[in-house]
N, C-alpha and C positions, 0 to 999 in steps of 0.2 A: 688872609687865610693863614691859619696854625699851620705848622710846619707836619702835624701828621694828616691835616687835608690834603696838603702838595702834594706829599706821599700815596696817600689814599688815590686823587686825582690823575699822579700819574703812571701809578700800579693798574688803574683802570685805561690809562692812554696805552700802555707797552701791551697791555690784554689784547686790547684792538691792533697793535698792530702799526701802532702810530710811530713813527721815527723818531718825532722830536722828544714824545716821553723818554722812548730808550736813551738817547741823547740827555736830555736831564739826570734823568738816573745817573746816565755816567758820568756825569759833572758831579754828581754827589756821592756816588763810592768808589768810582774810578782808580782812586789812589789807595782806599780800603782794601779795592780787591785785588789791586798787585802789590799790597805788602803781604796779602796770606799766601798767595801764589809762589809769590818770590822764599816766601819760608819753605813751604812743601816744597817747590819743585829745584830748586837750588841752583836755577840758573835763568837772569833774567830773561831771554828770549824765550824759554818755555813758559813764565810767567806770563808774560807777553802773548804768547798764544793763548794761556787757560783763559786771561782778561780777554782774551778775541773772544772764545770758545761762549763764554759766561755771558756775553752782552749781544752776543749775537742766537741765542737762544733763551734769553730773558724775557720773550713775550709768550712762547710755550711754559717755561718754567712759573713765570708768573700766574697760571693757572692753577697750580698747586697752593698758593701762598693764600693760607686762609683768614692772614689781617691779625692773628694770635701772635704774640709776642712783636719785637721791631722786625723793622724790614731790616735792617743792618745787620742784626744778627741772622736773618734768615736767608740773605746775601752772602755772608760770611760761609753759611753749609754749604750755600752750591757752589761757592765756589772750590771750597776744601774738600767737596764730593767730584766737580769737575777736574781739579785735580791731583786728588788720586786715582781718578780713570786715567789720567794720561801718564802716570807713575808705573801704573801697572801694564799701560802698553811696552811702556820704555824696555829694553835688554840693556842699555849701556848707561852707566852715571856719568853726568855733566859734571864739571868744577861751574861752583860761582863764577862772575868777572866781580873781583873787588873793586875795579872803576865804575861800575853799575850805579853807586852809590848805594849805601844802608838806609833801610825800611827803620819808620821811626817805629820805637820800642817802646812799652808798659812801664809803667812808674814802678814793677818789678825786677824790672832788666837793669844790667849796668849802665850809666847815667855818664860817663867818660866814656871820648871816642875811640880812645884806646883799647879800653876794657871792653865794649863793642864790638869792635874789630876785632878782639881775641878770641868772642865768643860766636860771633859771625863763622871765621875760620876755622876754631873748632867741630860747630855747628854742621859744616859744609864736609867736614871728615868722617859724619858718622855715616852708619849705613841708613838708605830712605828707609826703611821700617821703625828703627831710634828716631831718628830725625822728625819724621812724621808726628810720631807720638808726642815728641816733647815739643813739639811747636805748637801742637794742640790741646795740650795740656796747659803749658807754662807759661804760654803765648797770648792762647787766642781764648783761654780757659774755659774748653770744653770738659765736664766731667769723663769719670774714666766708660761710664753708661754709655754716653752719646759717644764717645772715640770708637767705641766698641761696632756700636751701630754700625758708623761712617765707615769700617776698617772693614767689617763683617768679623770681628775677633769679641770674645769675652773683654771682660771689663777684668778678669784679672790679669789678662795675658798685655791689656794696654797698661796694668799698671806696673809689670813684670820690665817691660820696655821703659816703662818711664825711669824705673831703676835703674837698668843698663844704659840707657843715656844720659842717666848722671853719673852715674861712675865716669863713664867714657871720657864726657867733658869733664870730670874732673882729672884724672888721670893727663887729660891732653892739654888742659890748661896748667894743674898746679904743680905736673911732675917736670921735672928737666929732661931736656932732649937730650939722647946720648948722640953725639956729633964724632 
């Protein structure tokens, strides 16, 4: 069986209802869906919740999925749809745990662990409105269209944001800290 019958087969098993598809499923983006989680939400254990939130409502969701484009990218919205619901319930921002471990990165991102970690921390200092943006931009390479969709904002006001999130992270990576 091709790999987009498996898919096909078990998008049809999680419709029904069936455990063990949802189980597969999660054996094949499990790790997809908590590196987006973990970008949005900025602290693994919410991550950890959105990935609860995503697979435990994956066979109502999967109703929607009309087989157009991959299922990975269309995993990848609900999950960045589930969590900016739980963003916008939030009142209080979390810190990262930097023993969490880092989410692997795009052959766009910096490529030292260092540089990483610099951008991780910077990341984790903006505000979730920058933050959101630029991760689903630069990250997950949503256009500024679909941000817009997903945000319920203009597609100029995400790219307004995308700007101020680069400034920010540049200012907070390439400027010296005054001590």
């Amino acid at each position: 069986m091709t790999e987009h019958g498996r898919q096909t087969a078990l998008v049809e098993g999680a419709r029904a209802g069936e455990p063990e598809a949802i189980a597969d499923l999660y054996e094949m983006f499990g790790a997809t869906v908590y590196r987006v989680a973990l970008r949005l939400m900025n602290s693994a254990a919410d991550a950890e919740d959105v990935v609860q939130d995503v697979f435990i409502g994956l066979g109502r969701s999967l109703l929607r999925f009309d087989g157009r484009g991959s299922l990975e990218g269309w995993i990848k919205r609900v999950t960045s749809r589930t969590a900016l619901m739980r963003l916008r319930r939030q009142r209080s921002r979390k810190e990262i745990s930097l023993d969490a471990g880092l989410p692997a990165w795009t052959a766009t991102t910096p490529s030292s662990p260092a540089d990483r970690l610099t951008l991780e921390r910077a990341l984790a200092e903006l505000p979730d409105a920058l933050r959101v943006v630029f991760v689903l931009k630069e990250i997950e390479g949503y256009s500024h269209q679909e941000i817009g969709e997903m945000l319920g904002i203009r597609p100029g006001t995400s790219k307004t944001r995308l700007y101020r999130a680069r400034k920010e992270l540049q200012k907070s990576i390439w400027e010296p800290k005054s001590v």
